[in-house]
Structure formats: structure tokens, C-alpha cells
C-alpha positions as CSV (number, residue, x, y, z in Angstrom):
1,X,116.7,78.7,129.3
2,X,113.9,79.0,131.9
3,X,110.2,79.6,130.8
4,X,110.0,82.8,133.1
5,X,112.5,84.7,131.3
6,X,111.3,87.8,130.1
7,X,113.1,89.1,127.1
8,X,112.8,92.8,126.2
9,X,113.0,94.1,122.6
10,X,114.1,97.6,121.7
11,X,111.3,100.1,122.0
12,X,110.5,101.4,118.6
13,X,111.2,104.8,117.8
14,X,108.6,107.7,117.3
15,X,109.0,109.1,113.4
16,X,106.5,110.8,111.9
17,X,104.5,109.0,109.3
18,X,105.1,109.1,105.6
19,X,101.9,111.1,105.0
20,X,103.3,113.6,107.8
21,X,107.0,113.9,106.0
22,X,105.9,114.3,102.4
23,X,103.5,117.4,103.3
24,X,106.7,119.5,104.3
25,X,109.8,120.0,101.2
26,X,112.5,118.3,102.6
27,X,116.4,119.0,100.6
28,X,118.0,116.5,102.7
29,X,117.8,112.8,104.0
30,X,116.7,112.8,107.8
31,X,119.8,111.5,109.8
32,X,117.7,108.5,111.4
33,X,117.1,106.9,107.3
34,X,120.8,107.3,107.1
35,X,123.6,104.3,107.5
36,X,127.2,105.8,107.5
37,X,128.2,102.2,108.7
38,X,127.7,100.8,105.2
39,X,129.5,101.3,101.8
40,X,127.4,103.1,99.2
41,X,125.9,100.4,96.6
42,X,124.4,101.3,93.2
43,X,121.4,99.8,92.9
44,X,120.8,99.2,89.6
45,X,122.9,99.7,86.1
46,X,120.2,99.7,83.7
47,X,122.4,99.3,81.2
48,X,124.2,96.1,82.8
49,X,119.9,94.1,82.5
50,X,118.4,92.2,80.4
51,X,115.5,93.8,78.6
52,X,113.5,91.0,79.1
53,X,111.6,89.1,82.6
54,X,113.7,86.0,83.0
55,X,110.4,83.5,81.6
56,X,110.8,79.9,83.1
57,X,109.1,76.9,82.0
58,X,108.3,74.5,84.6
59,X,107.6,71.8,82.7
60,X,111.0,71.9,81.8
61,X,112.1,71.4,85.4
62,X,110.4,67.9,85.3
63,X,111.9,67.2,82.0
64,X,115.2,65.1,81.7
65,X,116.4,66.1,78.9
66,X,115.8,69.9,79.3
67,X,116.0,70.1,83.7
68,X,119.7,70.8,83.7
69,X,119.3,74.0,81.1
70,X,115.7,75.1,82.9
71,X,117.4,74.9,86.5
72,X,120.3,76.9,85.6
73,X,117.6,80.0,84.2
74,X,115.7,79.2,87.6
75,X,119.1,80.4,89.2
76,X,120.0,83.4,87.4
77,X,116.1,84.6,88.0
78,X,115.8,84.5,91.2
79,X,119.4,85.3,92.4
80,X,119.9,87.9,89.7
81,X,116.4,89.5,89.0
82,X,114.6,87.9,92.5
83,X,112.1,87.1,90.5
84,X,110.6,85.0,87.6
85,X,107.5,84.8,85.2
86,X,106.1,81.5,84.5
């Protein structure tokens, strides 16, 4: 690639801001926050969560007896809940 290459980025496009939409009632989604390309996904089940904040101890993670166990709760946080308490 040579250093004078310019590369040009889409231009961005001119929406109001959110202050701007929520002062007028609105019954419907504007078509530009829509994405027909993509199935619908439910967000969350509540019913399918824990109740509780996935809590890991990271003391545990240095143990070796208990590493293996505190690793695998690690997992599930952060894939399942994205996040953890300590």
C-alpha cells in the first residue's frame, strides 16, 4: 500500500438528535433504526436467568485445587451474563 493513499469513509448521516425525536410522539420505528436484513432475536427471557450476579472469586483462579471450578463460572459470566461481580 502506498503512504499517499487516501481512504474515504462513508459520510455520516444527518438524524436528528435524541432530545429532538423524543419531543414529538412517535407510533412507529423510523425506517433508518430499522434492519429487515436480520432475523428478529428476543433479547432476554427473564424467566430463562439466574436471579443472582454471577459472583467470582479471584482468588480462586490462582488456586489449584479450586482454578478449574472458578474458570468455568468465569466462562459462563462473561459469555452468558457479559459480565461479573467480584
Amino acid at each position: 500500500m502506498e503512504s499517499n493513499e487516501v481512504f474515504k469513509f462513508g459520510s455520516s448521516l444527518l438524524v436528528p438528535c435524541v432530545q429532538e425525536l423524543a419531543k414529538k410522539p412517535i407510533t412507529t420505528i423510523p425506517s433508518r433504526y430499522l434492519r429487515p436484513d436480520q432475523e428478529n432475536q428476543v433479547v432476554s427471557d427473564a424467566g430463562s436467568m439466574p436471579a443472582e450476579i454471577p459472583v467470582i472469586d479471584m482468588q480462586a483462579l490462582v488456586s489449584k485445587e479450586s482454578m478449574d471450578s472458578e474458570l468455568a463460572k468465569l466462562d459462563f459470566a462473561c459469555k452468558d451474563w457479559g459480565f461479573f461481580q467480584v
